[in-house]
C-alpha positions as CSV (number, residue, x, y, z in Angstrom):
1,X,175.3,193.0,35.1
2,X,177.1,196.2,35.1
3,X,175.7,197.8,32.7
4,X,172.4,197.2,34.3
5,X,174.0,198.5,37.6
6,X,175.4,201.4,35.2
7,X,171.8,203.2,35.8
8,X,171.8,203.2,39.5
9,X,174.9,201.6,41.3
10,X,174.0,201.9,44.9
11,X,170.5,200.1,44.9
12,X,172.5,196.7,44.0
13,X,175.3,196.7,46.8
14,X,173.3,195.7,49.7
15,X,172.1,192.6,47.4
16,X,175.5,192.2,46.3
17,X,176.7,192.2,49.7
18,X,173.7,189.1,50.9
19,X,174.9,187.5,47.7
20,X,178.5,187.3,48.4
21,X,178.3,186.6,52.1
22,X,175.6,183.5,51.3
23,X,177.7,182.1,48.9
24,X,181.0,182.4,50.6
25,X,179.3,180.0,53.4
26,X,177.7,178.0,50.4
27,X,181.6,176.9,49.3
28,X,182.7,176.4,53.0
29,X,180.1,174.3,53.7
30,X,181.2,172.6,50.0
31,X,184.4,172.1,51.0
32,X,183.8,170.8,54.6
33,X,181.6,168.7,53.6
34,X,184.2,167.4,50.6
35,X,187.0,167.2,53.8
36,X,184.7,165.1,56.1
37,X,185.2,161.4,56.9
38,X,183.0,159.1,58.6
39,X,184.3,156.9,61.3
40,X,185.8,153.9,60.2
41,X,184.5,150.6,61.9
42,X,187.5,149.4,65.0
43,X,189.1,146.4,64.6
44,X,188.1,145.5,68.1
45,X,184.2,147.0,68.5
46,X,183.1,147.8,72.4
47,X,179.7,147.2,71.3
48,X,178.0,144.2,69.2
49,X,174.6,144.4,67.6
50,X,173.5,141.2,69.2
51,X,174.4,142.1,72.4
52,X,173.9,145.8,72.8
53,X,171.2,146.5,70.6
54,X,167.6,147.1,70.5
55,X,165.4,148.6,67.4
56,X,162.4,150.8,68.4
57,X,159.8,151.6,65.7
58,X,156.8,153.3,67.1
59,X,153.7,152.9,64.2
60,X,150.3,153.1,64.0
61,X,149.5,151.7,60.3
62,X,152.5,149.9,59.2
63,X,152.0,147.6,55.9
64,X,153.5,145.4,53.7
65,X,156.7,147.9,53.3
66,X,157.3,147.1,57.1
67,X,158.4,143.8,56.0
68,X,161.5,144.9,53.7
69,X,162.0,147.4,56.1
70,X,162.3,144.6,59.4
71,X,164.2,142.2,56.8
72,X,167.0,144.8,56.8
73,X,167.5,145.7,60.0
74,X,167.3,142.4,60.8
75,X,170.8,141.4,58.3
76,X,172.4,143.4,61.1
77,X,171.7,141.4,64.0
78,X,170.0,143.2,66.5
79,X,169.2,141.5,69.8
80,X,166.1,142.8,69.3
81,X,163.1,145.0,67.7
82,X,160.3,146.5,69.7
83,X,157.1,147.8,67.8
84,X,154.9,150.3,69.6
85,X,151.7,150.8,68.4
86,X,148.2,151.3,69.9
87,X,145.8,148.5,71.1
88,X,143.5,148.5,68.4
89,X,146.8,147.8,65.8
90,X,148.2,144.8,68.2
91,X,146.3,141.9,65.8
92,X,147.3,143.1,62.3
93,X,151.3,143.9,63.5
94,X,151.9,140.7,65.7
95,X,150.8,139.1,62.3
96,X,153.8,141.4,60.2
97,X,156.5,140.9,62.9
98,X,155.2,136.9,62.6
99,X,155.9,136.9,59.3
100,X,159.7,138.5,59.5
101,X,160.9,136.7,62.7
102,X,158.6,136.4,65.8
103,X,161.8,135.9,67.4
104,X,163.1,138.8,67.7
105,X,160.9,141.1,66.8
106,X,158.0,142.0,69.8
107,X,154.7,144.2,69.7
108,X,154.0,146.1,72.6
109,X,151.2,148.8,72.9
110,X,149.8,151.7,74.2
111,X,146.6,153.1,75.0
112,X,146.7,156.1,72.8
113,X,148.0,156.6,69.1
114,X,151.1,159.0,70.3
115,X,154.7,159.0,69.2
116,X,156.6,160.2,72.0
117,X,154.0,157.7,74.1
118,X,155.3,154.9,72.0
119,X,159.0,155.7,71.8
120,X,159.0,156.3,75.8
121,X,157.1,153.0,76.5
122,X,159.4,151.4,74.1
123,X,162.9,152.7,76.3
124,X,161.4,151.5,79.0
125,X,161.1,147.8,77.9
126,X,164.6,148.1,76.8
127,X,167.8,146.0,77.7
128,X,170.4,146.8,75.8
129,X,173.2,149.7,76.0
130,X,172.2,151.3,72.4
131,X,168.6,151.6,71.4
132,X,168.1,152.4,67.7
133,X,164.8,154.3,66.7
134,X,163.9,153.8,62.7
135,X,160.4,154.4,60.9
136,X,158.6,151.8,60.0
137,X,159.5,152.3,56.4
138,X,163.5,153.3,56.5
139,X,165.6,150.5,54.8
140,X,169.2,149.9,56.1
141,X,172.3,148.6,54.1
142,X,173.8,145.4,55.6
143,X,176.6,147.5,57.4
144,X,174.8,150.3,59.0
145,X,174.7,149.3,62.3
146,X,178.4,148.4,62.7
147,X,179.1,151.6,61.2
148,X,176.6,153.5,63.5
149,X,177.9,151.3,66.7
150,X,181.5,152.5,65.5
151,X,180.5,156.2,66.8
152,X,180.7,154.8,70.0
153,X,183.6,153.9,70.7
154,X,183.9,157.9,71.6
155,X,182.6,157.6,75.3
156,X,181.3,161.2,74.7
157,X,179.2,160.4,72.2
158,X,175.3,160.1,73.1
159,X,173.9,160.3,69.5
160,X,174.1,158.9,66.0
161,X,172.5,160.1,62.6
162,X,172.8,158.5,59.1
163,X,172.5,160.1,56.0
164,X,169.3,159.3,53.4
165,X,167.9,158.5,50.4
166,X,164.6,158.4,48.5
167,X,163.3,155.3,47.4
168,X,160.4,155.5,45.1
169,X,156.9,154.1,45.7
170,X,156.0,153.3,42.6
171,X,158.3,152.2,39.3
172,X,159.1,155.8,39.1
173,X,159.9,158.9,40.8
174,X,156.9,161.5,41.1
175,X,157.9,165.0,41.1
176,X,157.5,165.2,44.9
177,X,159.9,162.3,45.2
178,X,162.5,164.2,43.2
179,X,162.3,167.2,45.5
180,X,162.5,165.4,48.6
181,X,165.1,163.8,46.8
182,X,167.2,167.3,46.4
183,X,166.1,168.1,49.8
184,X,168.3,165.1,51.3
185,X,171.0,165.6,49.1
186,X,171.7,169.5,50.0
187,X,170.7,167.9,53.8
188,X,173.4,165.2,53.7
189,X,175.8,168.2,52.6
190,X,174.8,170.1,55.3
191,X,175.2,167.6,58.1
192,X,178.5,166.1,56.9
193,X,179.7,169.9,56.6
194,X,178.6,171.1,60.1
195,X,179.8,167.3,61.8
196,X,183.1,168.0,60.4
197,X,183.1,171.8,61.3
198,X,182.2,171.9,65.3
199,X,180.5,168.6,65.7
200,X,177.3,169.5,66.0
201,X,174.2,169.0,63.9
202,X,170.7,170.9,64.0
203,X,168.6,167.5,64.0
204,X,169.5,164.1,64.5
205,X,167.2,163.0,62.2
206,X,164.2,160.8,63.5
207,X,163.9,158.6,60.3
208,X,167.0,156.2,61.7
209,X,168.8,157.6,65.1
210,X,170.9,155.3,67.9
211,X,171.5,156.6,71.2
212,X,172.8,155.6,74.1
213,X,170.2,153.9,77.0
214,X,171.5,155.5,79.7
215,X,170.8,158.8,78.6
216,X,166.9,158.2,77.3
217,X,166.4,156.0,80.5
218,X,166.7,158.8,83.1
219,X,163.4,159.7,84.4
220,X,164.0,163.7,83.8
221,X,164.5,162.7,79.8
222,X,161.7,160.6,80.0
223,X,159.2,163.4,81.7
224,X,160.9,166.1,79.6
225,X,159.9,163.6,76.4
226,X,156.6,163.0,77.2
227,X,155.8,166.5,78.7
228,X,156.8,168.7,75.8
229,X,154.9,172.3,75.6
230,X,155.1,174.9,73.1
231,X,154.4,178.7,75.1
232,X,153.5,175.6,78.0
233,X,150.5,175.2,76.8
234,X,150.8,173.4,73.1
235,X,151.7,170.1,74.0
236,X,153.6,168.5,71.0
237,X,154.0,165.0,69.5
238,X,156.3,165.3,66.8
239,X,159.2,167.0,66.8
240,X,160.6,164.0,69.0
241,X,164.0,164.0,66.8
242,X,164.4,167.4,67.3
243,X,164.1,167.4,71.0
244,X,166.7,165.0,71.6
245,X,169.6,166.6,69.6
246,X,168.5,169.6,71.8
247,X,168.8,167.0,74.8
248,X,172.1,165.8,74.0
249,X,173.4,169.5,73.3
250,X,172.2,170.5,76.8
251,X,173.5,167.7,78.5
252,X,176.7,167.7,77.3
253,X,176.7,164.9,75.2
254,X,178.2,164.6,71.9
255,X,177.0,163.8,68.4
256,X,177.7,162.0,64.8
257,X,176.5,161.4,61.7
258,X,178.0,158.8,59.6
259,X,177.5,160.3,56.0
260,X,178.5,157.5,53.6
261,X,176.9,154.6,51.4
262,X,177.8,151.9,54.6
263,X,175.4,153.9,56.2
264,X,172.9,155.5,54.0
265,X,169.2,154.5,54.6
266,X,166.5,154.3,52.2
267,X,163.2,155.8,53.2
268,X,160.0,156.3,51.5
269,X,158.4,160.1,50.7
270,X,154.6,161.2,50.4
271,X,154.6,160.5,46.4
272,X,151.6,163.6,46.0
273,X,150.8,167.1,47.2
274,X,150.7,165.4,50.7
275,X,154.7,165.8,50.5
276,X,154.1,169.2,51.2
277,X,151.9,168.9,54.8
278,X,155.0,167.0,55.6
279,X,157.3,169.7,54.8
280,X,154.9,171.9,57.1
281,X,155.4,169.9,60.2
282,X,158.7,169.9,59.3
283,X,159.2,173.4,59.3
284,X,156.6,174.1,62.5
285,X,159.1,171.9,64.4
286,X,162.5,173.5,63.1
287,X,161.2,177.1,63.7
288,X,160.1,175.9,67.8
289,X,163.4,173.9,68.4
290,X,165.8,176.7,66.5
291,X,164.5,179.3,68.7
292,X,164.4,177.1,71.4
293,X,168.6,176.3,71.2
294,X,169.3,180.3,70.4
295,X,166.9,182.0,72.6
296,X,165.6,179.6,75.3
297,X,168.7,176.6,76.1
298,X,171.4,178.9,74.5
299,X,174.3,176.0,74.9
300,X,174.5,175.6,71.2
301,X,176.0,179.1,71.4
302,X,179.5,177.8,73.0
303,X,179.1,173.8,72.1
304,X,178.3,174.6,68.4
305,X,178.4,177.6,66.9
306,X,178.8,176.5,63.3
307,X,175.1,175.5,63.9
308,X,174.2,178.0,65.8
309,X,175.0,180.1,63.0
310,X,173.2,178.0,60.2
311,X,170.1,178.1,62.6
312,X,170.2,182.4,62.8
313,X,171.0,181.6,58.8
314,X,167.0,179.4,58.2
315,X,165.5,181.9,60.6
316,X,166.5,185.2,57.7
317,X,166.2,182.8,54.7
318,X,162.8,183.4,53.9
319,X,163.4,187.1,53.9
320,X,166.5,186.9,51.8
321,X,165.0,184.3,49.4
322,X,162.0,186.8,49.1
323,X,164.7,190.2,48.0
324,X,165.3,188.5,44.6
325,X,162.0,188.7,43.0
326,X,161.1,191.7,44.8
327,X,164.2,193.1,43.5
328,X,163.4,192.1,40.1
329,X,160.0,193.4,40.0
330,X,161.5,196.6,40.4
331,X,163.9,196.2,37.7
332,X,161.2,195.5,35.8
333,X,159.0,198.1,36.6
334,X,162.0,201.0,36.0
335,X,162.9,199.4,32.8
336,X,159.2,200.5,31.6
337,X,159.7,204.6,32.2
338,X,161.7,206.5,29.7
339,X,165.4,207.0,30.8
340,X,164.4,210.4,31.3
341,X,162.4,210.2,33.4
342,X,164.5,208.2,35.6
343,X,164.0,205.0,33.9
344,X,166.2,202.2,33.3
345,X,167.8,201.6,29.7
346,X,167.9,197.6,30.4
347,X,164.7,195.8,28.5
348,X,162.4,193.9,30.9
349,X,162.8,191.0,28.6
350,X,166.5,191.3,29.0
351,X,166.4,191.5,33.3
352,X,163.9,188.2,33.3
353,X,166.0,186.0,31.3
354,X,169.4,187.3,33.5
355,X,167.3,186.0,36.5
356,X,166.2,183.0,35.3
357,X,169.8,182.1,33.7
358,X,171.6,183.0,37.0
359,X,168.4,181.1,39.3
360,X,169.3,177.9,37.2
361,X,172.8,177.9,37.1
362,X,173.3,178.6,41.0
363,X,170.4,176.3,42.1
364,X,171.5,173.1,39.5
365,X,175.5,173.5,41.1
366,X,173.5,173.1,44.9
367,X,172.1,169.7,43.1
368,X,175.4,168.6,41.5
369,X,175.8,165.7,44.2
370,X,172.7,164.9,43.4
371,X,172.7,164.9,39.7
372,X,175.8,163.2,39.3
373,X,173.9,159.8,40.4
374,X,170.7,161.0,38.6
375,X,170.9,163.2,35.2
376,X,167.9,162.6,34.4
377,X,166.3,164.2,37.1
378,X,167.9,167.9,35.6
379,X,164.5,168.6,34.2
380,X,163.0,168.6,37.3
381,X,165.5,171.7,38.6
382,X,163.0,174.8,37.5
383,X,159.9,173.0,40.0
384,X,162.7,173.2,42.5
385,X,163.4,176.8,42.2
386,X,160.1,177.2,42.1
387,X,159.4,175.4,45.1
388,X,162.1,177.5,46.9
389,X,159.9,180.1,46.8
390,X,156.8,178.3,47.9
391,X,159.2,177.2,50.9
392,X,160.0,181.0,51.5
393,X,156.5,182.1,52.1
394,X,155.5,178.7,53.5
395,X,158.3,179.4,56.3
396,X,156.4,182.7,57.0
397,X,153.4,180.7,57.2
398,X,154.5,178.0,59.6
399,X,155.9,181.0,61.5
400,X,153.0,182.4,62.5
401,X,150.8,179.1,63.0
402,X,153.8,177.8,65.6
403,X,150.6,176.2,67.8
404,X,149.4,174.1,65.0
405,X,150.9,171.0,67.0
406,X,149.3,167.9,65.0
407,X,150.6,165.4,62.8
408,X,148.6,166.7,59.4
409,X,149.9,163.6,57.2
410,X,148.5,160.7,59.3
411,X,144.8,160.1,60.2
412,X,144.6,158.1,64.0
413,X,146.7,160.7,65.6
414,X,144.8,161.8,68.4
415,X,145.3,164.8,71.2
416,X,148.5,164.6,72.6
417,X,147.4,166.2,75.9
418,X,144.3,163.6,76.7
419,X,147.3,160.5,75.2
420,X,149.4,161.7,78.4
421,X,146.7,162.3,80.7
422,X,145.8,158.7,80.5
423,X,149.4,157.5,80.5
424,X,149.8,159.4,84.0
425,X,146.5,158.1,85.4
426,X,147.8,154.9,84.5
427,X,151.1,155.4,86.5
428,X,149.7,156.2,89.4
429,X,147.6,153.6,89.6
């Protein structure tokens, strides 16, 4: 590298510069992640799954997964489990939940397919002190909800997160797996790291989430909820998960994710192409709630500035991500005039094969959590750098189509504007 940087030294010291300073944070976040320790379970718990908790799983088209799914949850004796869904979907659930335990498991319905519809109407018909939200697909170890429950024993506490992992669809992992795969690993990293740090967390993640019922049960939460406007005039419907970590930041409650195998839930991915609309409505719903905590609500600021932080850090990434191969072209492009001419002595061959040595070195060490459980996924490390960079511009993209508000992976998803008309028509009456 320096005798590349031998031909013109001050072009590479801003980039050395973003380098250094993105992977100084990359090891603190390492090594606060490495320090962090989940909570351990009292000998005395306040709170008892049979008692104090209820499971909310809002669905429209749940199948035959549901039923390993509800088989979990249910080792962890819940008091109960409330699925939402919409009318027309009443006949073929009641039969699922009939066939796990009709019990303690309940259907309810709304009029209109509409998440935050089903999760509100599902508080609502709640009794218990803790309500857990899960998807219909997420699959629990025996001990995650006394490890979850254990969080509250902190009276401050309003929410609690779980770490993840990917279980395959089929006998094996598709290449969209895998990356969704790395995605949770750096993600569980990143959550343990910024818990342990200041507390905080960007997103309490929607897939499995327990809060307490007090908080969701106040009417402003509840209108807030169900009420939700991008610009005011974008209504949204997902993006439910992110709105209540915002919630619980600007209402001074506090939050925590237990990060460890007592706790780590199994969910499914899209196994195709469709992973990647999901990653789109992902990232339509990070960009509207980052800028909403920095530049709206602002109480991340002083309750959590690690996060704040590693929320200004997403909104540059895909401009940072983006320097490297613009940077290289250039290289590239110098290394084809004569040296007298102001050329650079390096061969292009020479400056491709540095990047792609020093791209796969510092991208597999991100993965090495990940690859310690799973070796064999190593060959799939080059489609994740070259996703990165599909990411990058698909950031951009999601950036400037912020009032694209619907669900894009799942058909029955209607407008979420004429879904809380009706539910408002039907309060008054």
């Amino acid at each position: 590298m320096l005798y590349l940087t031998s031909d013109n030294f001050p072009i590479f010291v801003p980039f050395g510069v973003i380098g250094f300073f993105r992977y100084l944070w990359f090891l603190i976040r390492m090594s606060a992640a490495w320090t962090y320790r989940p909570v351990p379970l009292p000998e005395n718990p306040t709170y008892v799954a049979s008692e104090d908790v209820t499971i909310i799983v809002p669905t429209i088209d749940a199948g035959e997964e549901f039923k390993e799914a509800a088989n979990s949850w249910l080792v962890g004796k819940p008091k109960e489990i409330l699925i939402i869904t919409e009318e027309k979907m009443l006949g073929p659930l009641q039969d699922l939940a009939n066939q796990v335990d009709p019990e303690r498991i309940r259907v309810l319905t709304v009029p209109f397919a509409n998440k935050r519809l089903q999760m509100s109407h599902g508080i609502k018909n709640c009794t218990t002190d803790i309500i857990v939200f899960a998807d219909d697909d997420a699959i629990w170890p025996p001990t995650l909800l006394p490890y979850v429950l254990a969080c509250f024993e902190d009276q401050k506490v309003g929410g609690v997160g779980t770490s993840q992992r990917v279980q395959s669809v089929g006998q094996k992992m598709t290449v969209w797996e895998v990356l969704a795969a790395f995605r949770l690993t750096i993600r569980n990293i990143e959550i343990a790291a910024s818990t342990h740090i200041d507390g905080g967390l960007p997103c309490l993640s929607g897939r499995t989430a327990a809060y307490r019922t007090v908080i969701l049960k106040d009417p402003e939460f509840l209108h807030g909820f169900t009420h939700d406007y991008w610009l005011g005039k974008y209504q949204l419907n997902s993006g439910d998960d992110k709105f209540l970590t915002r919630w619980m930041v600007s209402h001074g409650w506090s939050t925590y994710v237990q990060v460890c195998k007592e706790a780590e839930l199994l969910s499914t991915m899209k196994p195709n192409w469709r992973f990647l609309k999901q990653v789109l409505r992902w990232t339509r719903n990070t960009w509207r709630s980052d800028m909403r905590s920095l530049f709206m609500e602002r109480y991340v600021w002083t309750s959590h500035p690690y996060v704040a932080y590693t929320m200004v850090d997403k909104l540059f990434n895909p401009f940072t991500l983006l320097v490297g191969p613009c940077l290289v072209s250039y290289l590239i492009f110098k290394s084809t005039i004569p040296i007298e001419q102001g050329g650079y002595h390096l061969p292009w061959w020479n400056i491709i094969c540095s990047y792609m040595v020093w791209l796969s070195a510092t991208r597999t060490a991100k993965l090495l959590p990940h690859l310690w459980t799973r070796p064999q996924d190593i060959i799939y490390v080059p489609a994740f750098i070259a996703f990165g960079y599909y990411f990058a511009v698909m950031k951009l993209y999601a950036l400037c189509t912020l009032h694209e508000t619907g669900w894009g992976t799942r058909a029955g998803i209607g407008d979420a504007s004429a879904a809380t008309a009706a539910m408002d028509a039907n309060n008054e009456k």
